[in-house]
C-alpha positions in Angstrom: -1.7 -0.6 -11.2 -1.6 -3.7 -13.2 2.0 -3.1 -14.2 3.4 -2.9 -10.7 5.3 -5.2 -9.8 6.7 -6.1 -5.8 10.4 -6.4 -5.6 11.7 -10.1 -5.3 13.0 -9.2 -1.7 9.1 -8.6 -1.0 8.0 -11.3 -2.6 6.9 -15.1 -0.6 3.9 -14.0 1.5 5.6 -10.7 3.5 3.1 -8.0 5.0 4.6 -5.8 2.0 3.1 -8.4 -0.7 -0.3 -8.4 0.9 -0.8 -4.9 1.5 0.4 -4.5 -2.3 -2.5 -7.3 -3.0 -5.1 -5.6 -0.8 -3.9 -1.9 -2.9 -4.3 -3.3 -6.1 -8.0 -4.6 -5.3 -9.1 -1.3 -3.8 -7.6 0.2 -7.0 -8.6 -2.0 -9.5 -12.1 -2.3 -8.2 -12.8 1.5 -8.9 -11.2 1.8 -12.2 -14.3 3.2 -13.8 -14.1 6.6 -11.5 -16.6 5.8 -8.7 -14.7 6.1 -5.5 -15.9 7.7 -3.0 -15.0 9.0 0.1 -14.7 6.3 2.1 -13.2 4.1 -0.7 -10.3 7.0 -1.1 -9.6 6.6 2.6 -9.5 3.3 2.8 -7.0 3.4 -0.1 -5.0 5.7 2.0 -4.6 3.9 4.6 -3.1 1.0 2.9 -0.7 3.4 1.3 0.7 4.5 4.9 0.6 0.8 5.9 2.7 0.1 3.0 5.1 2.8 3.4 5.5 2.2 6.9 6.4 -1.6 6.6 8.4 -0.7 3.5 10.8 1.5 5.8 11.0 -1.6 8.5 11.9 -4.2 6.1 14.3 -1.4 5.5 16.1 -1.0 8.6 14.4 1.9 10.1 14.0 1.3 13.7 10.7 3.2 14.2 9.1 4.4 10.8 6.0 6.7 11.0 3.6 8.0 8.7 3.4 11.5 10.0 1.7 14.6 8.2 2.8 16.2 4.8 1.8 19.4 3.5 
């Protein structure tokens, strides 16, 4: 986590440089292996937050999380 690094088009204050900001806290809180459930969700959701408003910067009209197997 400490080496990643948001692209320069994501950079000045967008909703993708604060959800990486709010990742890297949740993250870099629990580096000693105590996350629990809740913690692991929460971490979760930012991921599909950040996924999601990844794919809008990038031009797709209605991006979605949906369900993987």
């Amino acid at each position: 986590m400490t080496g990643m690094q948001v692209p320069e088009q994501f950079r000045g204050g967008t909703e993708i440089e604060e959800l990486m900001t709010m990742l890297r806290k949740k993250i870099m809180w629990h580096q000693d292996g105590t996350m629990d459930k809740e913690d692991a969700e929460s971490v979760i959701r930012v991921l599909r937050r950040l996924v999601v408003a990844i794919d809008r910067n990038l031009g797709i009209p209605d991006p979605q999380v949906g369900k993987y197997d």
